[in-house]
C-alpha positions as CSV (number, residue, x, y, z in Angstrom):
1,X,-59.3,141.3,55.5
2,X,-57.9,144.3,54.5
3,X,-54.0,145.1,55.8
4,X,-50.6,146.0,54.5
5,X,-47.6,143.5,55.4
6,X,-44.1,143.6,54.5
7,X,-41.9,141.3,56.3
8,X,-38.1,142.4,56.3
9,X,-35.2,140.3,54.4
10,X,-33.1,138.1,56.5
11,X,-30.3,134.8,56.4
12,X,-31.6,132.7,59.8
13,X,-29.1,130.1,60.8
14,X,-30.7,127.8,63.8
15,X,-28.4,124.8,65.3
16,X,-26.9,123.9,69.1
17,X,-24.0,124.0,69.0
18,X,-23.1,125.0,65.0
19,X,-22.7,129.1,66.2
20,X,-19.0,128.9,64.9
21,X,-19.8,126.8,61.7
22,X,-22.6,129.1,60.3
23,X,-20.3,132.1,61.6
24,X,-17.7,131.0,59.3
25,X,-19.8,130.2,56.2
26,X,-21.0,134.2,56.3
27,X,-17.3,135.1,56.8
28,X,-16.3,133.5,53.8
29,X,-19.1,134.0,51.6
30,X,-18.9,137.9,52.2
31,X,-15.2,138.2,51.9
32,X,-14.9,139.9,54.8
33,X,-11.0,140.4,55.6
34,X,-11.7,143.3,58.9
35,X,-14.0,141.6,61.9
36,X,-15.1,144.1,64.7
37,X,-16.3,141.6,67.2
38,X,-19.3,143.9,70.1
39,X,-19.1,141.8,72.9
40,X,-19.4,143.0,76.8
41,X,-16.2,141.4,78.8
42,X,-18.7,139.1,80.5
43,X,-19.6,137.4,76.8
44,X,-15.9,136.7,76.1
45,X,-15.7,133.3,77.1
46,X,-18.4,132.3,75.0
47,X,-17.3,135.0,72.2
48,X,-14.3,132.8,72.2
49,X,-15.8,129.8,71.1
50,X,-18.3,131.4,68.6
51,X,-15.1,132.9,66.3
52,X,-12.7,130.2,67.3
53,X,-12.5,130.0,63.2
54,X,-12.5,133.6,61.4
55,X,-9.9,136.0,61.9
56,X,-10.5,139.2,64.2
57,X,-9.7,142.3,63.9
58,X,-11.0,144.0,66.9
59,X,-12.7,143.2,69.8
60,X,-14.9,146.2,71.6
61,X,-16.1,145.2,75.2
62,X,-17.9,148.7,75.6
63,X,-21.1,147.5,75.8
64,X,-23.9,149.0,78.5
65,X,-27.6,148.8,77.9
66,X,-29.9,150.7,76.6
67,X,-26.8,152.1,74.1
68,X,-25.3,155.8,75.9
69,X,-24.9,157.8,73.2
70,X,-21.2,158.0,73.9
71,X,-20.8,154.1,73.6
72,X,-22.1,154.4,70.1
73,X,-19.4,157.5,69.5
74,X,-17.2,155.1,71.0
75,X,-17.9,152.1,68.7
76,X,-18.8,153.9,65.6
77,X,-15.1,155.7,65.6
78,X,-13.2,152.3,66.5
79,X,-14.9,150.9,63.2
80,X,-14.1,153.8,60.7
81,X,-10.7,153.8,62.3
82,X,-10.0,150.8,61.7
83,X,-11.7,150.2,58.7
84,X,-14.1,147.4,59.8
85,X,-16.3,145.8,57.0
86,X,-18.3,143.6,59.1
87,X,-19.6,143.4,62.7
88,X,-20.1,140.3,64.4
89,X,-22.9,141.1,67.8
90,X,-22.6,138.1,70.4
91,X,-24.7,138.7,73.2
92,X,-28.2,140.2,74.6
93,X,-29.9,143.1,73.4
94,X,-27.5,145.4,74.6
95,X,-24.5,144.4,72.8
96,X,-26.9,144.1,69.4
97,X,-28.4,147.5,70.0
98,X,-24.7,148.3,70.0
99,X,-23.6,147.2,66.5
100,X,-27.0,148.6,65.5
101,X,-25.6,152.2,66.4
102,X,-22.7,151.2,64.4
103,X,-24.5,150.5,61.5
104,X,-26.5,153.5,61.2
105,X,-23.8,155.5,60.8
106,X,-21.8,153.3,58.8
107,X,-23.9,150.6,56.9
108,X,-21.5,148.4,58.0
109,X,-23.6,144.9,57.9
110,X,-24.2,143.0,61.4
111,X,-24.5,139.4,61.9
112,X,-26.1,139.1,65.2
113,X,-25.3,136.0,67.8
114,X,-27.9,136.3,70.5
115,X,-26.9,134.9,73.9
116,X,-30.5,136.1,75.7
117,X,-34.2,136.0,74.2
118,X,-34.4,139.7,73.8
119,X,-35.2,139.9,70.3
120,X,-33.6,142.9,69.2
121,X,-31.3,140.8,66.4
122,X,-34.7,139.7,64.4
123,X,-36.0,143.7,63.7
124,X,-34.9,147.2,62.7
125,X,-35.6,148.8,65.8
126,X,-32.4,150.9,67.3
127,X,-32.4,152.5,70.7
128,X,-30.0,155.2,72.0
129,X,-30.2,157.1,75.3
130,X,-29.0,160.6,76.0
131,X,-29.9,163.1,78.5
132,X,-32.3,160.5,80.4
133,X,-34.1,160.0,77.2
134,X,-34.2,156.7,75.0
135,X,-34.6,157.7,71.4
136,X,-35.8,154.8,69.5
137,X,-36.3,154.7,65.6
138,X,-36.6,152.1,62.6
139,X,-34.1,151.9,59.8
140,X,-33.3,149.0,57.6
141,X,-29.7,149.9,58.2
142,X,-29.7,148.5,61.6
143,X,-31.7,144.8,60.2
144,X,-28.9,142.2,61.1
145,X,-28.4,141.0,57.5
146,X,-27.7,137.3,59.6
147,X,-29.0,136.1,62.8
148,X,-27.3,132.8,64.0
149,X,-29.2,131.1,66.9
150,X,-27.4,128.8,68.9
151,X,-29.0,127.0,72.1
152,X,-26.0,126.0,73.6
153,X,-24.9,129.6,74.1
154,X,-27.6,130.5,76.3
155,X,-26.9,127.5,78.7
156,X,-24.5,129.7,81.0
157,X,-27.7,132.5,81.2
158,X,-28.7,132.8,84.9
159,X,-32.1,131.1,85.3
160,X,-33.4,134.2,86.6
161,X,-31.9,136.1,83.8
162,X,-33.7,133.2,81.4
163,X,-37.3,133.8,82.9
164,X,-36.6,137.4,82.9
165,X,-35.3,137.7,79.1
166,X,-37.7,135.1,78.1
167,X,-40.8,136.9,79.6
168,X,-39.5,140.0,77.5
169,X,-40.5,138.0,74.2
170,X,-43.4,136.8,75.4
171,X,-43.8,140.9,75.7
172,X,-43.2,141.0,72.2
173,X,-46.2,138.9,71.3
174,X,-48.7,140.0,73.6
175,X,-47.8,143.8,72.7
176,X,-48.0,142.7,68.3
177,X,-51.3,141.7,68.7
178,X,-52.6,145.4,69.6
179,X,-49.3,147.6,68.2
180,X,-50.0,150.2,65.3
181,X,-49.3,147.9,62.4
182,X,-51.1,144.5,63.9
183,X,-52.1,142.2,60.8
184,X,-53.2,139.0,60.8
185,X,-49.5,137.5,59.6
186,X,-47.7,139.3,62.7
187,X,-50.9,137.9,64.9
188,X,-50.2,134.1,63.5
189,X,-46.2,134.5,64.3
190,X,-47.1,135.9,67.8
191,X,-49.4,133.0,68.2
192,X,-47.3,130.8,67.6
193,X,-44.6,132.6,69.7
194,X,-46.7,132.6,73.0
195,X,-47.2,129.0,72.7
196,X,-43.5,128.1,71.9
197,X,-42.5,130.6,74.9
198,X,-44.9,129.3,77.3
199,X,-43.8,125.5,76.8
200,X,-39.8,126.5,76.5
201,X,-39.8,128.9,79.7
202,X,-41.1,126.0,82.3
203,X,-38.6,123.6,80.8
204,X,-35.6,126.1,81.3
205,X,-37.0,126.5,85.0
206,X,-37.2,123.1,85.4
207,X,-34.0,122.0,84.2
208,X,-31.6,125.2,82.8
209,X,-29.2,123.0,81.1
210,X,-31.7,121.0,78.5
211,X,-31.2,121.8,75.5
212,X,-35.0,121.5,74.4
213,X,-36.2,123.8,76.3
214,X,-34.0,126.4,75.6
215,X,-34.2,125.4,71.9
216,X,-38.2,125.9,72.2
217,X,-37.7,129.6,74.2
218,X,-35.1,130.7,71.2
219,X,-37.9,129.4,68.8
220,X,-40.6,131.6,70.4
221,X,-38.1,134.4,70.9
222,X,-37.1,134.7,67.3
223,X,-41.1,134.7,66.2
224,X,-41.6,137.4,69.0
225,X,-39.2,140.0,67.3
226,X,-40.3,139.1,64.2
227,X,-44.1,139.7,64.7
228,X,-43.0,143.3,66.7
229,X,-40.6,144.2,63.9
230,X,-43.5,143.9,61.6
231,X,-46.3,145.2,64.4
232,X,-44.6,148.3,65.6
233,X,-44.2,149.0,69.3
234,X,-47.1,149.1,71.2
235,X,-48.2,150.3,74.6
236,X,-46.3,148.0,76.8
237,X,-42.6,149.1,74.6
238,X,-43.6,152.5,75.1
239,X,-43.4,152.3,79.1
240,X,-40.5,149.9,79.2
241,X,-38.5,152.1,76.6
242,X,-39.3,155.4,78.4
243,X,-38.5,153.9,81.9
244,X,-35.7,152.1,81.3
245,X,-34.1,155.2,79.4
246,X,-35.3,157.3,82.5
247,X,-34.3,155.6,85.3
248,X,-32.2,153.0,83.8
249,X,-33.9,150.1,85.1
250,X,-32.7,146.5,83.8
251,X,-34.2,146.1,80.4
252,X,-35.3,142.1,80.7
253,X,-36.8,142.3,84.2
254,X,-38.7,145.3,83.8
255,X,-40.5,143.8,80.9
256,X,-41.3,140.7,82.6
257,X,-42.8,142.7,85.7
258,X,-44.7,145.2,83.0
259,X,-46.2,142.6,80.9
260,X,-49.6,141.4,83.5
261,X,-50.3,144.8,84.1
262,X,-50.3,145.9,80.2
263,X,-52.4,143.4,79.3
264,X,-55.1,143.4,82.1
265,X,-55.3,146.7,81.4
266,X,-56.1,146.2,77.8
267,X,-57.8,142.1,77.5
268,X,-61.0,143.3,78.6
269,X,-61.8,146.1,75.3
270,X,-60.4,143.4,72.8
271,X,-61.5,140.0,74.2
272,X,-60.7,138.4,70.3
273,X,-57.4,139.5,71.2
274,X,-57.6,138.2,75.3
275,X,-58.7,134.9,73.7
276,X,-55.8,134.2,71.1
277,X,-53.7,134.7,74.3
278,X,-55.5,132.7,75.9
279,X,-55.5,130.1,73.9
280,X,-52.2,130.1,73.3
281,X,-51.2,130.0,77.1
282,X,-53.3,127.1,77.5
283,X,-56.0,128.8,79.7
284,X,-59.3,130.0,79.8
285,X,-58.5,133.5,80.5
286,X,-55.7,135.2,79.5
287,X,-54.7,137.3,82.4
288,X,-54.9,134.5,84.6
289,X,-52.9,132.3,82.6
290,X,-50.2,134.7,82.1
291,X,-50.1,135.2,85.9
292,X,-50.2,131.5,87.0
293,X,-47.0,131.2,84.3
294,X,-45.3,133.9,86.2
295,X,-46.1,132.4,89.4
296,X,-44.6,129.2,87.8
297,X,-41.6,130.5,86.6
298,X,-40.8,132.5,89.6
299,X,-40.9,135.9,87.6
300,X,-39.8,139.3,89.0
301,X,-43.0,141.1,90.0
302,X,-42.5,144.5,91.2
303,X,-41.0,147.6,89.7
304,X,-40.1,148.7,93.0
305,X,-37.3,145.4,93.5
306,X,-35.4,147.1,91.2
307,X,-34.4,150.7,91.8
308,X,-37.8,152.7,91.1
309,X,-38.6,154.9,93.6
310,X,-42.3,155.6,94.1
311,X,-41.7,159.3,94.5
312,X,-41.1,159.1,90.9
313,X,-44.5,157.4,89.6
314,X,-45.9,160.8,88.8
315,X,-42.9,162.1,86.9
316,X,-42.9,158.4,85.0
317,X,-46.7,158.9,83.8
318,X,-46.2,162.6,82.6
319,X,-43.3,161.2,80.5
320,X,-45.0,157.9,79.5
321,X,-48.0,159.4,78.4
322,X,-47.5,161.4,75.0
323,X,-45.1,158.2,73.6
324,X,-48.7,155.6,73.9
325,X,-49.8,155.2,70.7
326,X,-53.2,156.4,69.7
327,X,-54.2,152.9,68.4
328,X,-53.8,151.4,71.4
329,X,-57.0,150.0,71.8
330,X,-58.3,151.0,75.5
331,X,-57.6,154.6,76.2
332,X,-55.2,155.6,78.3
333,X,-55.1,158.6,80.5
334,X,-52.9,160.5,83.4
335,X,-55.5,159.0,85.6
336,X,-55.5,155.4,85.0
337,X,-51.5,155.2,83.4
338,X,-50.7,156.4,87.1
339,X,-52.2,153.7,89.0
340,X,-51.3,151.1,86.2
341,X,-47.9,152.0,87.4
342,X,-48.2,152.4,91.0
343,X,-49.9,148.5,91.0
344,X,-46.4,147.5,89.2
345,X,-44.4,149.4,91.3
346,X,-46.0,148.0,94.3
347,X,-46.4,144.1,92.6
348,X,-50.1,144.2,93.5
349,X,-52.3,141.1,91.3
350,X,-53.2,142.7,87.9
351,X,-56.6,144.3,87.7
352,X,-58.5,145.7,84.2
353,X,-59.2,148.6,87.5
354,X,-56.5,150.7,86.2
């Protein structure tokens, strides 16, 4: 083995139910007298609950995905304005990516309540999209110094959104085990994260409201960010990232429909890889069992059901192309990115033909 690992400083708090408790306990032990609470309007309810005992300053609902670059004006002159010392996220990626604007500007620190499985409260990763382009970086400014995962805040998530967001960590795995930085510590976490995710997801489809099977997808989400915040973003990140900034498509279901075509376009030139995945899915072959879990779960399958047009497939690959990393280990080329798209655009079965 030979491999350079550095795995980034961070207070987890993990307990249904205990979201407002752990909240508290980081209020008070910061002495932090001015709360900006990012939240969209549809979190409210369930923001409510969560700082039902700290005092809030501010509450700023501006929250759209994949972070305008006007939202983060927005937020990052309500916090100097008011003097904020500490940002409380509660929500999904977007409302996270949010306070992580915030931060960079400001070093203000972030304790980050995820309501979804999207990961982005467990790395360093910031995204901001101007101009039809999603800039994405790393900076230890925008590391949540706390992460406080709750269960019983993701019971009111849609089931489709829960397969969808879900599916998106499970992207986060499979895409760590190939990404720039892969090393055998990030492999084990994704591992592990795979096989958490695919025995939590088919218990939230089966019953949304147990608490174990949600418990088991936040488990597998939370190793899924961890292993990409250490891994780097790989080929599969690249096209979601470049897309969704592009065409503003919604972030968890266009990962979920990416994910089968990424990897059969890769399993086949690393089958070590193909067969940790494999293993971990519970199958003899990791394609397939990835796509009989989607087939189980009901998971969105073509990029076409949600607002890509095919006319723009062509432009997509031209932009797509220079961001794939040159580790990635199959190559890619105008060529075979184009149809690798056009098969998810269209839904077909995933092929290595790409």
């Amino acid at each position: 083995m030979n491999f350079e690992h550095e795995t980034l400083g961070q207070r987890v708090f993990f307990g249904s139910g205990k979201a407002n408790e752990y909240l508290k306990q980081e209020v008070e032990r910061r002495a932090a007298t001015n709360i900006m609470v990012i939240a969209s309007k549809r979190e409210m309810v369930r923001a409510e609950n969560v700082l039902d005992r700290v005092d809030v300053s501010i509450v700023h609902d501006d929250v759209v995905q994949h972070v305008p670059f006007h939202n983060a004006q927005r937020a990052r002159r309500t916090a100097v304005d008011n003097d904020i010392d500490f940002v409380v996220s509660i929500g999904g990626g977007s409302a996270t990516g949010l306070a992580k604007a915030v931060a960079l500007t400001t070093g203000l620190p972030i304790v980050a309540v995820p309501t979804t499985y999207a990961g982005s409260e467990a790395t360093d990763v910031w995204g901001i999209t101007q101009g039809g382009k999603k800039t994405t970086g790393v900076d230890r400014r925008a590391l949540p110094a706390t992460v406080i995962y709750d269960a019983q805040l993701t019971l009111t998530m849609p089931p489709e959104l829960s397969i969808s967001s879900g599916l998106n960590a499970l992207a986060h795995c499979v895409d760590s085990l190939w990404a720039p930085h892969a090393d055998p510590i990030n492999a084990a976490m994704a591992t592990e994260g795979i096989r958490a995710l695919s025995q939590g997801l088919p218990a939230v489809a089966a019953t949304p409201d147990d608490l174990r099977g949600r418990e088991h997808t936040l488990y597998g989400a939370h190793l899924a960010a961890v292993a990409f915040a250490s891994a780097g973003s790989g080929m599969h990140h690249k096209i979601c990232h470049a897309l969704g900034g592009r065409f503003n498509l919604p972030h968890a279901q266009m990962h979920a429909v990416m994910l089968p075509y990424v990897l059969a376009f890769n399993a086949t030139t690393v089958p070590a890889v193909a067969e940790r995945i494999a293993n971990a899915l519970g199958s003899d072959n990791a394609v397939e069992g990835l796509s009989a879990l989607h087939t189980s779960l009901g998971a969105p399958k073509a990029l076409s059901d949600y607002g890509l047009a095919e006319s723009d497939l062509d432009e997509a690959a031209q932009f797509i192309l220079p961001l794939i990393p040159a580790s990635n280990p199959r190559p890619v080329t105008p060529e075979n990115l184009t149809r690798l798209l056009r098969s998810a655009w269209a839904g077909d079965a995933p092929t290595a033909r790409a």
